[in-house]
C-alpha positions as MATLAB code, in Angstrom:
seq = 'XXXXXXXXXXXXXXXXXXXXXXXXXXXXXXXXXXXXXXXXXXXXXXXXXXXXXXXXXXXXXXXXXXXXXXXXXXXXXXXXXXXXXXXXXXXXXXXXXXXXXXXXXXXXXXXXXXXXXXXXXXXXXXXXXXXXXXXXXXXXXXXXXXXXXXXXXXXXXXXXXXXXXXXXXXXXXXXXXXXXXXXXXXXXXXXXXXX';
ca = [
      39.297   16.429   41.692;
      38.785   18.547   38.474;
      40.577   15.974   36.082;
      37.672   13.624   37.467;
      35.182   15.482   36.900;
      36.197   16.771   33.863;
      36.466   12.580   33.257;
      32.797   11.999   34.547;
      31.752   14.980   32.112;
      33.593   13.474   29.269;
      32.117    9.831   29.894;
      28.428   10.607   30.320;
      28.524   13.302   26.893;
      29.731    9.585   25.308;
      27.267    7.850   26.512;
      24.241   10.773   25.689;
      25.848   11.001   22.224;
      25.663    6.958   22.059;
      22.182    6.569   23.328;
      21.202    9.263   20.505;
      22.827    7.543   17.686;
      21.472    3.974   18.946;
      17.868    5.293   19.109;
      18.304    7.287   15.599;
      19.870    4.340   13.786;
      16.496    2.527   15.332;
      14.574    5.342   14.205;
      15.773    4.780   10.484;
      15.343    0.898   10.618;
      11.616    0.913   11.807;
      11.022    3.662    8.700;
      12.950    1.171    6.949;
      10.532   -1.737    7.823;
       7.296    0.839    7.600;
       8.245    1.177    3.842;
       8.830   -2.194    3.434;
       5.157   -2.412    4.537;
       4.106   -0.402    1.922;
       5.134   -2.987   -0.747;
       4.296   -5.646    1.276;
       0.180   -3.791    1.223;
       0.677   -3.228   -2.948;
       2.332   -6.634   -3.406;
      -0.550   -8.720   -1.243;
      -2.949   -6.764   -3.845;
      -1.659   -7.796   -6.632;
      -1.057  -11.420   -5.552;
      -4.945  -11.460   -4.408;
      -5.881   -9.895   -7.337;
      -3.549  -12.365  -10.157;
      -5.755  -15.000   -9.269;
      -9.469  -13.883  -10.108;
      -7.560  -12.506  -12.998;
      -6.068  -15.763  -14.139;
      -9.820  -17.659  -13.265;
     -11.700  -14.905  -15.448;
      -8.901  -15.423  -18.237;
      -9.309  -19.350  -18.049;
     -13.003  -19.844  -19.342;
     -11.616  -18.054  -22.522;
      -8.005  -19.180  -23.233;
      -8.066  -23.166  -22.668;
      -5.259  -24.063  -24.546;
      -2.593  -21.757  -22.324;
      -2.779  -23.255  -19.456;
       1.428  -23.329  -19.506;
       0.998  -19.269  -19.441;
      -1.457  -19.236  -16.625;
       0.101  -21.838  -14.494;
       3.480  -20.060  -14.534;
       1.882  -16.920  -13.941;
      -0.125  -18.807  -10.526;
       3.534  -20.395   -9.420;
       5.266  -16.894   -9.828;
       2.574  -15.710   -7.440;
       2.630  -17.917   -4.842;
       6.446  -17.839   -4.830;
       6.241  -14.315   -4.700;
       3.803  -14.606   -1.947;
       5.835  -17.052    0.077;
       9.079  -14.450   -0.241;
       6.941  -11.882    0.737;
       5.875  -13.563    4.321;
       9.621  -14.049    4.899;
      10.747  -10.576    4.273;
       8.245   -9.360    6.304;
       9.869  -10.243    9.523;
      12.704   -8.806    8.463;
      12.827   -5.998    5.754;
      16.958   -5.801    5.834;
      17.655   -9.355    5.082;
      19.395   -9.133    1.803;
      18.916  -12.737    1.152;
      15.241  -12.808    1.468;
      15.086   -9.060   -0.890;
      17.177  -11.250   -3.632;
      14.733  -13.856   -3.899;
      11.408  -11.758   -3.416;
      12.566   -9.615   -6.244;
      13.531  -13.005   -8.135;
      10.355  -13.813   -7.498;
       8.875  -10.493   -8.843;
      11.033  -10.719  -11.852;
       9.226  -14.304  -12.403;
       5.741  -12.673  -12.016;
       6.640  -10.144  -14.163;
       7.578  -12.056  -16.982;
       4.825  -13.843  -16.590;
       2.380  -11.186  -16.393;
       4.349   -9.702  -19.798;
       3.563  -13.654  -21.242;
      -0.279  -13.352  -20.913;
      -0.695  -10.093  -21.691;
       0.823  -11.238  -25.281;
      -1.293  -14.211  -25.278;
      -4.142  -12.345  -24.309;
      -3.854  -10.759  -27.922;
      -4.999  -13.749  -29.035;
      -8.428  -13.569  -27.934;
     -10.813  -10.349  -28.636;
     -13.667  -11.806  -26.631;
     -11.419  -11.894  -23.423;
     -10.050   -8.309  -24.475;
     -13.643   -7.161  -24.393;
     -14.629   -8.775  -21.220;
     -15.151   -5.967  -19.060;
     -14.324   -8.063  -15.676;
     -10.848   -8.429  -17.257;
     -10.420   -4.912  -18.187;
     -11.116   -3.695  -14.704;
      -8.675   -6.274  -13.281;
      -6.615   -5.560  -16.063;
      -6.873   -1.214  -14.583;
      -6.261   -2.327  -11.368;
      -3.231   -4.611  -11.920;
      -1.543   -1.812  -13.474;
      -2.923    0.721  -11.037;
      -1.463   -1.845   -8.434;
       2.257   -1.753  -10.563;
       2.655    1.674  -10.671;
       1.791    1.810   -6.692;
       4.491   -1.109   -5.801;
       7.255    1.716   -7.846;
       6.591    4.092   -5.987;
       6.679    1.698   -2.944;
       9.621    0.277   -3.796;
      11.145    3.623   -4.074;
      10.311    4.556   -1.072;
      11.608    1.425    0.735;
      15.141    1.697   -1.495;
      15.349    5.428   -0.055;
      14.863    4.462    3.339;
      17.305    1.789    2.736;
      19.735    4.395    1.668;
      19.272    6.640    4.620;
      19.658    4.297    6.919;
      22.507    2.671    5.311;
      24.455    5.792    5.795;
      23.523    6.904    9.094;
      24.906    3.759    9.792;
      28.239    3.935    7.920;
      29.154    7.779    8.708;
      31.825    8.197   11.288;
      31.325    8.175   14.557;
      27.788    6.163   14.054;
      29.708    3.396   12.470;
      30.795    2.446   15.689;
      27.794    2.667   17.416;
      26.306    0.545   14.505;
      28.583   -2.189   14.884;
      28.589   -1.984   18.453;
      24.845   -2.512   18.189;
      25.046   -4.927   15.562;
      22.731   -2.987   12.880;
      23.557   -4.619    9.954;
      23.076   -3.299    6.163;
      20.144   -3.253    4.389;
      19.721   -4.604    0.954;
      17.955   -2.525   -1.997;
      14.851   -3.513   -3.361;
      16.247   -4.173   -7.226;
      15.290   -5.578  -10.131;
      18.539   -7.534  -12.029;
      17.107   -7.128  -15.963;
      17.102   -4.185  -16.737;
      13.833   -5.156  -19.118;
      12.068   -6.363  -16.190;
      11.994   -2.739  -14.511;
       9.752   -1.369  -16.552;
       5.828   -1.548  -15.310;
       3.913   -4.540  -16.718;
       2.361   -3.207  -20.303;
      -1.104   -4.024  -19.877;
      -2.822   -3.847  -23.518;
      -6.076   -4.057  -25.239;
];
């Protein structure tokens, strides 16, 4: 009677201890997908804010229209990564091609800011310089987003490999999250926005 018991007592402390890792490994992923939100809410600014930018820059810079069309594809790629991702903030596919996607918008950002050189009445324009504030208000927000997201991607990434979670996690099927990086190196710096 006591070795059943002591069975019984044994059995329900494993399944306590497994309902408390389960609900703590879905603790970590719905932080994980809250700070995915955050760069999803800086991200969505910038993409509604790239075009009034682009549409202010085009009555004075005519003969780019390469720079600002690359700059308006980059976006709406971005964009359309973005609105995948969103439904699910560990898939590691859709992270690689929103922050392809980024990297794209980033260079081109980094393209007509250079170009923008070229023209002191558009540098003066004082519609572009707010947008110009903004966008870089915006970058420096979707860093520390992102660094928030890629630490909540860590925690929960370990939580779910530590022994005896790891069990529970693949019992549960909670899968790893992906990083939110940025492959060149170049491309992690903050958009220089000059004038």
């Amino acid at each position: 009677m006591m070795l059943i018991w002591i069975v019984l007592g044994l059995l329900v402390a494993v399944i306590l201890y497994t309902i408390t890792v389960y609900n703590g490994l879905v603790r970590l992923k719905t932080a994980l997908a809250n700070s995915f939100a955050q760069i999803d809410v800086q991200l969505k600014r910038r993409y509604d804010l790239i075009p009034n930018l682009v549409e202010t820059a085009k009555a004075y810079m005519k003969h780019e229209r390469e720079t600002l069309e690359a700059v308006i594809t980059a976006r709406n790629q971005g964009l359309a990564a973005m609105r995948m991702l969103s439904q699910n903030p560990a898939d590691a596919a859709q992270i690689g091609k929103l922050a392809q996607a980024e990297s794209q918008l980033r260079s081109g950002l980094q393209s007509l800011s250079v170009v923008m050189e070229s023209y002191p009445d558009l540098k003066a324009n004082t519609t572009m310089q707010q947008m110009m504030e903004e966008l870089t208000s915006t970058e420096n927000k979707i860093s520390f987003a992102r660094q928030a997201f890629n630490d909540s991607v860590m925690e929960y990434n370990t939580a779910r490999q530590v022994f005896p979670s790891n069990v529970v996690a693949g019992l549960f099927n909670f899968t790893a999250a992906q990083s939110f990086e940025i492959e060149n190196p170049r491309e992690r710096e903050a958009v220089a926005v000059k004038f």
